[in-house]
N, C-alpha and C positions, 0 to 999 in steps of 0.2 A: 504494500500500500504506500504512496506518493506519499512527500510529507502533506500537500495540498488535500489529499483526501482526508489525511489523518483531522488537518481542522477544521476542514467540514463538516467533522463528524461529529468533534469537541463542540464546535459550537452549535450544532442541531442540539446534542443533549443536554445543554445549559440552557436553549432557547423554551427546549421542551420543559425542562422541570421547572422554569422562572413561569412561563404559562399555566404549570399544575398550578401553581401555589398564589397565582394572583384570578386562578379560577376557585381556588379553598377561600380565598381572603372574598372575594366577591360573594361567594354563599351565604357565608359567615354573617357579611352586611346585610343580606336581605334575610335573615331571620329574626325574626322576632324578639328584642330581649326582653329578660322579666326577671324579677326580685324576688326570689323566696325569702318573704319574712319570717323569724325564728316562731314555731308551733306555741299557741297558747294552751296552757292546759284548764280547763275545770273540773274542780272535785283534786282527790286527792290523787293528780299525776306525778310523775316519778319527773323532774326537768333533764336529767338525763334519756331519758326515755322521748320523750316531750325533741330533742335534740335530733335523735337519731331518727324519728319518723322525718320532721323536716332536712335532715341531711340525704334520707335516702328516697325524697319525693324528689329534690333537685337532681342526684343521681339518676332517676330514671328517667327524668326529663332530659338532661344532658344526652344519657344514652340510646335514646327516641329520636333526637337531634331536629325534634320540630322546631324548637326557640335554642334561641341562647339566652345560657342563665346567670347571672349575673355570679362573681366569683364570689366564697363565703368572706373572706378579708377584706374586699372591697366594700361587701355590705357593710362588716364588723366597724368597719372606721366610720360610717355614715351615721351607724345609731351609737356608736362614741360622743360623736361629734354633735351629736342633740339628746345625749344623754340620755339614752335609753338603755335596759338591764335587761340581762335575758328572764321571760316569763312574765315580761311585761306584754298587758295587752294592746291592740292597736285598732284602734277608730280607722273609719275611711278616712280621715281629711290626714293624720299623721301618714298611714300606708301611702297616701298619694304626694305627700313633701319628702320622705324616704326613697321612692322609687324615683323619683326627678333627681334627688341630689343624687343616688345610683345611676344615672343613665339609661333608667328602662323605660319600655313602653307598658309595660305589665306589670303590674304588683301583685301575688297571690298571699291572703291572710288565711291561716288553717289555723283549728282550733279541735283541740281533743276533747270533750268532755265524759264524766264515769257518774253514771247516774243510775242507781242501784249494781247491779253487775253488768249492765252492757256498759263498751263504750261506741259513744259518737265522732267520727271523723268528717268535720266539714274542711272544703278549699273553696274560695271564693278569690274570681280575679278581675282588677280593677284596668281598664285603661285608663291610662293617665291624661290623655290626652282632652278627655268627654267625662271622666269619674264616674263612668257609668260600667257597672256589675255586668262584666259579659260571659262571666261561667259561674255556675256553682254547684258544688256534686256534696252529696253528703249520702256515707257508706254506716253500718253499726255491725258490730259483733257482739256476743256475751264473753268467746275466749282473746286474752290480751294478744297472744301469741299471733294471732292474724293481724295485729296494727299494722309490721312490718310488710306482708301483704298486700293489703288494702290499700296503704299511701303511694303503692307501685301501681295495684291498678285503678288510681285514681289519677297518677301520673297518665298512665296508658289512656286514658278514658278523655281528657281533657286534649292530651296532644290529637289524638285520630277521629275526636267527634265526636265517641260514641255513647250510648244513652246508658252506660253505668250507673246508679246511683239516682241520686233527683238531681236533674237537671234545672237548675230555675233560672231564668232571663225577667226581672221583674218590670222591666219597660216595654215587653210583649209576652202577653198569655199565652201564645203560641208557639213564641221560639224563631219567630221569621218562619213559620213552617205554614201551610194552608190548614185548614180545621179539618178535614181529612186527613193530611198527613200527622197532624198533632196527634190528632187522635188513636193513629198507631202508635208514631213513637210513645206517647201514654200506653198505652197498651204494653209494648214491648220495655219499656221502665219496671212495668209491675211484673210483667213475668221477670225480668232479669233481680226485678229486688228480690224477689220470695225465691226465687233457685239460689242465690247467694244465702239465703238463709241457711238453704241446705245445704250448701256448699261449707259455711261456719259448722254448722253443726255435724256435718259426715265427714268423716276421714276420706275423700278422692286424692287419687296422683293426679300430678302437674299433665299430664295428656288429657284425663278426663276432665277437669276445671277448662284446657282450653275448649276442648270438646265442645263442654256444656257453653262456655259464654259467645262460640263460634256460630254454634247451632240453633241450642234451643233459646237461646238468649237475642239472637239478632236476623236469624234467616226463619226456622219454623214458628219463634214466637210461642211457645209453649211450655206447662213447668213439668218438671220431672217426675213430679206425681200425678199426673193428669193422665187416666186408667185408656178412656179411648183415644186420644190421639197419641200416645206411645203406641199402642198397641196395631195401631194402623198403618204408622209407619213404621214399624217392626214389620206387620206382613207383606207391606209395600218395596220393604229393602228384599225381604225374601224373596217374592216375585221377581223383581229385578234380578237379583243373581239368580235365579234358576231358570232366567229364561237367558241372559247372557250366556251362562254356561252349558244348556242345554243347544241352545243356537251356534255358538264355538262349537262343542260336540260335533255337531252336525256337516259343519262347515267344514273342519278339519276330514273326519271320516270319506266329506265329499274327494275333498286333493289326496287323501288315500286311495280310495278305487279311480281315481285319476291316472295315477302312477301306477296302479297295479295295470291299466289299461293299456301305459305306455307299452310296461316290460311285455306283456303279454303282444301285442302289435310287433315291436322288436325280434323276440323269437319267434312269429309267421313270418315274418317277413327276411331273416337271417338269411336262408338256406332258399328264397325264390329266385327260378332263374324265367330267363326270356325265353319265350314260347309262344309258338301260334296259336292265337285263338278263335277268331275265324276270319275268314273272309270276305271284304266286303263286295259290295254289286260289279264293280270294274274289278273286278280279280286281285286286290291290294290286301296282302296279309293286315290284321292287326294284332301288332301283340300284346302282349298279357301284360307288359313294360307300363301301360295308361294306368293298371290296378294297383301296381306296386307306387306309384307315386300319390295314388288314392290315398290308402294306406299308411303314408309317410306324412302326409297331410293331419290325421288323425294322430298320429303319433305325436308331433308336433301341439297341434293342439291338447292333447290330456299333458302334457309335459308343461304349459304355460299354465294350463288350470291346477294342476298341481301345486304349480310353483307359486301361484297367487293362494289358493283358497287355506292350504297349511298352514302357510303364518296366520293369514287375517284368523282362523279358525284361533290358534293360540293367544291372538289380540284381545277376540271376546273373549277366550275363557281367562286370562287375566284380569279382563274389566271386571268379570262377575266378582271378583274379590272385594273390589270397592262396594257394592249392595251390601256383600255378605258380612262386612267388617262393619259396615251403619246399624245392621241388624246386631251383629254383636254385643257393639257402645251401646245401644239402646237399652239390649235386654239387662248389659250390666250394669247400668243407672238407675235401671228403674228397679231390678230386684236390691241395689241397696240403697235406696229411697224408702220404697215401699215396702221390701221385706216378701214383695210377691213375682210370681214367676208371667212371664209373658209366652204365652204356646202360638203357634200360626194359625190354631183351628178354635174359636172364641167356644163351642160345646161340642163333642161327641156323645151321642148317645148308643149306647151298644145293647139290647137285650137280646137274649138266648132264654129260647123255651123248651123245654122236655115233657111230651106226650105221650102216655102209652094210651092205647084202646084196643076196642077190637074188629073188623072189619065184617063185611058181611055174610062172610064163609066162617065165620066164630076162631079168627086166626088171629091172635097177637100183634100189632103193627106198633113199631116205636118212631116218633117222629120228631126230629129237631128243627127248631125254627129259629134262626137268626136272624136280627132286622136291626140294620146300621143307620143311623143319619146324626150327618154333621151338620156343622153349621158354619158359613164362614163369614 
């Protein structure tokens, strides 16, 4: 390499990484910034404790990387500087002189309070700009052990939108949403508060909580103890996978006898030779040569169908797995929810009768009667 190419090369890569990093600084500016003020407790909260929830509501925020959050040192010198103490509370009009002299546009005030054995986690955030309440979610538990939890996905809940918690916007009863739409997300608020109840209350792993806030919480709209519509779409994932997998079945089996068509065509045709077969009106043999190319035609063809219908066969019996795994999560939510089982068939009834008598020639006759019906 010339020395000329060598710094053309130095300097492509110095052009390119001063680019990365004034395209990092540019993001950076258009994000949002905002001041996590330190957590207030009521009742008798621990102010260490009180610490770490608002330490690790800004860590998930940071790590969400909707807003930029203002640094904790940064904050610390600003309520130095107007004398404020940690566990002190904070009015709007203080939270909105604190986030200006910070540099945000956002100021969120959280507040823990322990009122009998539950506690209450509210965040509320203020634009600084209008001082007007543009989010506020409030979560509760009875075990302390879920604070930690909960101020992560309240972090979650605020950066992505979603209807975590109460929502309130007290300058519209709607939310900027249509009454229509209000009225679902209302909807979909209260299933997701009562599944969270059960979510405090039942020991799930971290797949099934996302499961539950993916699912039943923001697309079916439904709680985990709710007997028919579990149960429906529990037979509805079954269906699905048994007709995926039955259809793959099918499909495959087909580019099986495809190929078995091929080999079979292959060995008739191995061992054919050229031969007269008859003749036509002007005295012109034709040979048997026009059959064999018939034949090679076919062979060819089951050899493509083959080649297409086996995978796609394998494609759908791999989708069936996604049905059959919805039905799984399902049945396993809801028997520890409920404590009860979900079957695909909502009643079987089976009875068997045993008859003896005797017929009209005075001969012993025994008769068994069985009569099935389900119900679906």
């Amino acid at each position: 390499m010339s020395k000329r190419n060598i710094f053309v090369f130095i300097i492509f890569v110095i052009s390119f990484f001063v680019c990365a990093e004034m395209k990092i600084k540019a993001n950076e500016e258009i994000k949002t910034r905002i001041a996590i003020l330190p957590f207030f407790g009521r009742g008798n909260i621990n102010k260490d404790l009180l610490e770490l929830l608002s330490e690790n509501f800004g860590i998930k925020l940071t790590e969400i990387g909707e807003y930029s959050v203002v640094e904790r040192n940064e904050l610390n010198k600003v309520l130095n500087e107007l004398k404020f103490q940690k566990g002190d509370a904070f009015d709007d009009k203080s939270a909105v002189e604190i986030g200006k002299l910070a540099g945000a546009q956002i100021v969120v005030i959280g507040t823990v309070t322990l009122l009998d054995s539950d506690y209450f986690i509210s965040v509320r955030g203020i634009d600084l700009k209008t001082g007007i309440v543009i989010f506020a979610r409030v979560l509760d538990t009875s075990n302390k052990k879920d604070l930690v939890r909960m101020v992560e996905q309240l972090a979650t809940s605020i950066s992505k939108g979603d209807n975590i918690g109460i929502n309130i916007n007290p300058n519209d009863p709607n939310n900027g949403k249509k009454p229509e739409e209000s009225s679902k997300a209302e909807e979909l608020r209260k299933v997701a508060q009562k599944n969270n109840q059960f979510m405090n209350r039942i020991r799930f792993v971290e797949s099934e909580r996302n499961f539950i806030d993916r699912y039943y919480n923001k697309i079916w709209g439904f709680t985990l103890d709710d007997g028919s519509r579990n149960f429906s779409k529990y037979r509805q994932s079954i269906g699905g996978g048994v007709a995926l997998a039955v259809s793959g079945t099918t499909i495959f089996l087909g580019g099986v006898i495809s190929l078995a068509v091929m080999f079979n065509y292959s060995q008739n045709t191995s061992y054919t030779e050229l031969v007269v077969d008859y003749y036509d009106g002007l005295g012109n043999p034709v040979y048997v040569e026009e059959i064999v190319k018939r034949t090679t035609y076919y062979k060819d063809t089951a050899i493509i169908l083959g080649s297409v219908l086996m995978p796609l066969g394998v494609i759908f019996l791999s989708l069936s797995a996604i049905p059959f795994y919805f039905a799984y999560k399902i049945y396993t939510l809801y028997k520890k929810t409920t404590g009860k089982k979900l079957t695909f068939f909502e009643r079987v009834d089976l009875n068997i009768g045993f008859v003896m008598c005797n017929d009209i020639f005075d001969r012993n006759e025994s008769k068994l009667n069985i009569s099935m019906s389900i119900k679906l």
